[in-house]
C-alpha positions in Angstrom: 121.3 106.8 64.5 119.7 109.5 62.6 118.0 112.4 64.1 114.9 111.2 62.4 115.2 108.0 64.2 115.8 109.3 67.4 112.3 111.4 67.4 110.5 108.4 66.7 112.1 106.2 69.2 111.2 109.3 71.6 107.6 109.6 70.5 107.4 105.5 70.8 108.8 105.8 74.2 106.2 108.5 75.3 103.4 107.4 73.9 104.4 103.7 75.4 104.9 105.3 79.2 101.5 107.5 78.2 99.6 103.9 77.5 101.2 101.8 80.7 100.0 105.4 83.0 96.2 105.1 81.2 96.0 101.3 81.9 96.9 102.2 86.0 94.2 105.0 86.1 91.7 102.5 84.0 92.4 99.6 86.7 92.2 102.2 89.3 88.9 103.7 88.4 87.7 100.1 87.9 88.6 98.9 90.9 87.0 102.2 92.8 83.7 101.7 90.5 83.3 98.2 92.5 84.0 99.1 95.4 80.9 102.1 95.3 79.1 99.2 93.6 80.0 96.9 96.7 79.2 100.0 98.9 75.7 100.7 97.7 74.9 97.1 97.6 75.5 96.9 101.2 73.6 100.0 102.3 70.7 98.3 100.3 71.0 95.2 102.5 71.6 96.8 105.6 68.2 98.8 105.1 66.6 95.6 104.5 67.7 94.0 107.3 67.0 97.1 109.6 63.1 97.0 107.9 63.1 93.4 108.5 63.6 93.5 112.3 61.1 96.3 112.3 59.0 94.6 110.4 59.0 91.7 113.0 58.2 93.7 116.1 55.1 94.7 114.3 53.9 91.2 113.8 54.8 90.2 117.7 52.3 93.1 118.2 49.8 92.8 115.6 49.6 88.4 116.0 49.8 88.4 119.4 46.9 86.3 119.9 47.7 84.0 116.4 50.5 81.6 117.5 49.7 79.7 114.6 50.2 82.4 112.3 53.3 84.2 114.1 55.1 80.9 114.0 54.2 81.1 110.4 55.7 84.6 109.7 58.2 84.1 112.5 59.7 81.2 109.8 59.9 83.4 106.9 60.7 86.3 108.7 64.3 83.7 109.7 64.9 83.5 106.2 65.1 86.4 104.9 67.1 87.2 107.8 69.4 84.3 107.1 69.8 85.5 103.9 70.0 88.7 103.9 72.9 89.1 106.9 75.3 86.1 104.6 74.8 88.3 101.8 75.8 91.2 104.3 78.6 89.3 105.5 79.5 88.6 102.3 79.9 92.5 100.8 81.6 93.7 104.3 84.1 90.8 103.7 84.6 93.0 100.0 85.3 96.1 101.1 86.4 95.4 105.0 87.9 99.4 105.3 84.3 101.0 104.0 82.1 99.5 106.5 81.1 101.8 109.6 80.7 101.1 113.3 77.7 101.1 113.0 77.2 98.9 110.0 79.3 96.6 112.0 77.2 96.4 114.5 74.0 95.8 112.5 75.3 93.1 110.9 76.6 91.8 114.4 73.1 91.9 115.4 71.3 90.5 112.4 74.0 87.9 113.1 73.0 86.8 116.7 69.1 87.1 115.6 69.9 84.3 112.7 71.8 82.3 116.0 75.4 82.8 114.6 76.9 83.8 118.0 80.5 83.5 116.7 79.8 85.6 113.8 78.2 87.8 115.7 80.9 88.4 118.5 83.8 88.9 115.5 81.2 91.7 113.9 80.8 93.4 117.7 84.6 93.3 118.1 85.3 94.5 115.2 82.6 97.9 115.2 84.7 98.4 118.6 88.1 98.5 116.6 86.7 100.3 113.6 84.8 103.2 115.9 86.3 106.7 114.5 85.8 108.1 118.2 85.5 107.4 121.4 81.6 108.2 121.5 81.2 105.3 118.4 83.3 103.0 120.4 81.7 103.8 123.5 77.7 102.8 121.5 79.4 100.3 119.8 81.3 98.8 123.7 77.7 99.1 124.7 76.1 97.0 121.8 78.4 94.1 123.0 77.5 94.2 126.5 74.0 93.8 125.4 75.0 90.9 123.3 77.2 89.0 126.4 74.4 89.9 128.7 71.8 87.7 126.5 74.2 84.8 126.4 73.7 84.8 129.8 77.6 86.3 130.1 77.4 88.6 132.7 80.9 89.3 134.3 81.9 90.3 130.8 79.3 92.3 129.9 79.3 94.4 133.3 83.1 95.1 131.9 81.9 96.2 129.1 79.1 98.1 130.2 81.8 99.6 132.4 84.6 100.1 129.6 81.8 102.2 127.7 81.3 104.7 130.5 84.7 105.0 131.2 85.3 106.1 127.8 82.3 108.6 128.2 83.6 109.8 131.1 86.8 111.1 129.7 85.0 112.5 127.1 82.8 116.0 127.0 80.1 113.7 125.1 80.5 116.2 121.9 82.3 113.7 119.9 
């Protein structure tokens, strides 16, 4: 083999390990460009959901004294909600290690407001596991206590209640 032939085999050779290291960074970017897509999606519905509930505590207030029409609202309020925390569920399912405690636990609750209790226990469980800190783990202990004590599931939640202030105990509460 000529020393002309060896260049070029060398310059095919880089420029083919050059190529294969652009198509990693490509599929790298791209799959970091949907996941902030996923991301920002999420936030969007999470807002939405957080306006909707808000948004319903002002009617309870405002249409007290309308049944008719609060059962009305009360109706299409339930479907947004039902729509809005599958499409939540959805984009968490998508990106499982970008979702917060706390965005956990606002789809958890979403979740038990739409009357998916099993749903909504998995999403409580799982802002406990995903808490960064012991005062996130603590709120988010807290948040399913609440939850157990509305199912009427008292013994569990008083353990709960309990786990969450042992854990603030040991703590200075400056997280």
């Amino acid at each position: 083999m000529q020393t002309k032939d060896k260049w070029t085999l060398g310059i095919s050779i880089a420029a083919f390990v050059f190529s294969i290291g652009a198509v990693v960074i490509g599929l790298k970017n791209s799959v970091d460009e949907r996941n902030r897509t996923i991301r920002n999606q999420l936030t969007d519905v999470l807002a939405k959901l957080i306006g909707l509930r808000v948004d319903q505590a002002k009617l309870q207030h405002e249409a007290a004294n309308d049944p008719s029409y609060l059962a009305n609202m009360g109706e299409a309020f339930s479907q947004q909600n039902g729509f809005l925390v599958n499409q939540a569920d959805y984009l968490s399912e998508q990106i499982p290690d970008l979702v917060s405690t706390v965005e956990l636990n606002t789809v958890a609750l979403a979740q038990a407001d739409s009357g998916n209790f099993l749903i909504a226990e998995k999403y409580h469980k799982r802002a406990i596991d995903r808490a960064s800190n012991e005062l996130y783990k603590a709120m988010a202990i807290r948040s399913y206590a609440v939850f157990l004590y509305i199912q009427g599931r008292f013994d569990e939640g008083r353990k709960q209640y309990q786990g969450a202030l042992d854990l603030m105990k040991s703590t200075d509460n400056f997280v």
